[in-house]
C-alpha positions in Angstrom: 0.0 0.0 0.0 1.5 3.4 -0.7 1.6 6.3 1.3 -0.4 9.4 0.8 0.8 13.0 1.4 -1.7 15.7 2.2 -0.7 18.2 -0.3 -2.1 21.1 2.3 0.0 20.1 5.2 2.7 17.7 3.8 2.0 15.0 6.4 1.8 11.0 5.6 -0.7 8.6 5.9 -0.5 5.1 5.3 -4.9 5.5 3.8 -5.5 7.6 0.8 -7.6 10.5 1.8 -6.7 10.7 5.4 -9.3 12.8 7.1 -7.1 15.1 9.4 -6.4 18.5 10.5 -4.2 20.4 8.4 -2.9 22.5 11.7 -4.2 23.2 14.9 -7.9 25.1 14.5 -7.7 28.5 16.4 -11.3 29.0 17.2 -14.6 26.3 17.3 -15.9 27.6 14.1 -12.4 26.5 12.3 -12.3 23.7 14.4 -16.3 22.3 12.5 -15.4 24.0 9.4 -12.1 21.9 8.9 -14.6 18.4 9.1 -16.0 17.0 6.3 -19.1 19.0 4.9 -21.6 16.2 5.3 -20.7 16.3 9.6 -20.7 20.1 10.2 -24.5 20.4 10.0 -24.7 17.7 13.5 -21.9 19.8 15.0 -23.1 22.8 15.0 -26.3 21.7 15.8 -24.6 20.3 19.3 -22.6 23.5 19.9 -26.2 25.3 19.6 -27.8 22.9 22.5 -24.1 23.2 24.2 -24.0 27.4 23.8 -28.4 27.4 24.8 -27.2 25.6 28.0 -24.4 27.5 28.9 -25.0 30.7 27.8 -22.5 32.0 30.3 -19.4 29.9 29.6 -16.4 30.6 27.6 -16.5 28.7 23.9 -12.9 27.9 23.6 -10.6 24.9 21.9 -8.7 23.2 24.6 -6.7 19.7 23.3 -7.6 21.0 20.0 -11.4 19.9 20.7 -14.9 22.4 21.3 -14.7 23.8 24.5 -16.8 24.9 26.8 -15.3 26.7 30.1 -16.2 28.7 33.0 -12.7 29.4 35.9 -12.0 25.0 34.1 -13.5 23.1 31.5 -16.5 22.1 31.9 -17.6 19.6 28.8 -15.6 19.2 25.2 -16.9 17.6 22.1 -15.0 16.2 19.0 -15.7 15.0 15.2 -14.3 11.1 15.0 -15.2 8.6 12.2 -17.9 6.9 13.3 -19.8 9.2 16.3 -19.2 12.4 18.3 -17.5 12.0 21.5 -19.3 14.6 23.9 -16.8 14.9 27.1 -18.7 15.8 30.0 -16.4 13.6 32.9 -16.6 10.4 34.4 -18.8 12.2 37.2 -20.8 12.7 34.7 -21.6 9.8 32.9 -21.5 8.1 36.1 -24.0 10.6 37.5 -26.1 10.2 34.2 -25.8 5.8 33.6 -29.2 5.3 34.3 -29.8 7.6 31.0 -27.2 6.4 29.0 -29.0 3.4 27.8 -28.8 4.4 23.9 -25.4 5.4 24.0 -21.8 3.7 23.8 -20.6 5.3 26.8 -17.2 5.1 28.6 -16.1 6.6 32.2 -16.3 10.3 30.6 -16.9 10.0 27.4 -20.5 9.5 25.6 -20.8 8.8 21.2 -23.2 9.9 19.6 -23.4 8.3 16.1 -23.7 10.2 13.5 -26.6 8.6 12.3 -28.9 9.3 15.2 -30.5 12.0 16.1 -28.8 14.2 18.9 -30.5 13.6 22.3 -31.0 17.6 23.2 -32.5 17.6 26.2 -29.9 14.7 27.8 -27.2 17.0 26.3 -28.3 20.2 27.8 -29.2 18.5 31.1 -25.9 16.8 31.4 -24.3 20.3 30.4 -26.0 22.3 32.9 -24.6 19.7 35.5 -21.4 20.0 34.7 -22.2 23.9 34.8 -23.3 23.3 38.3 -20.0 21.0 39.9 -17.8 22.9 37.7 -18.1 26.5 36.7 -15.6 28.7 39.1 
């Protein structure tokens, strides 16, 4: 198999078409507009239940993912292949289990495939908690 070079960034990839970032994003709307087209539609429709819950908290990128902070972070989200990952804590998803039925979830991290429809109201309930045992 040969390698592919991204002829933005120059890096290598053993699969053609690599989906990557060419960079580091600088802001959340670089960060969605860097993913494939077809994906930007579900994560902006996330950061607008993420931004309606926490009207008050800083949008930033921290570890090059969505932030969402207020004195430390309080919840991230990410683009991967198959589902978002929505990083709330393992508090969190401990404090939420009983909920989580639908979801693949792991000790702080939930996916949402990209196939289903975005659970709002779990999201912005989960959200406002972290607001609550978070926010400084």
């Amino acid at each position: 198999m040969e390698a592919w070079i991204c002829p933005k960034c120059g890096r290598t990839f053993k699969r053609m078409e690599q989906q990557h970032y060419c960079g580091k994003p600088c802001t959340v709307d670089e960060y969605i507009a860097a993913q494939e087209e077809s994906l930007r539609p579900k994560l902006q429709e996330l950061r607008a239940i993420l931004r309606a819950a926490l009207p008050e908290a800083e949008e930033r990128l921290s570890w090059s993912m969505p932030t969402y902070w207020k004195g430390q972070n309080l919840i991230h989200f990410a683009a991967a292949k198959k589902h978002i990952g929505l990083y709330p804590g393992g508090e969190a998803t401990t404090a939420f289990a009983a909920e989580f039925t639908d979801f693949d979830v792991s000790k702080g991290t939930i996916r949402l495939p990209w196939e289903s429809e975005l659970p709002a109201e779990l999201i912005a309930k989960i959200a406002r908690w972290c607001w609550e045992q978070y926010a400084k």
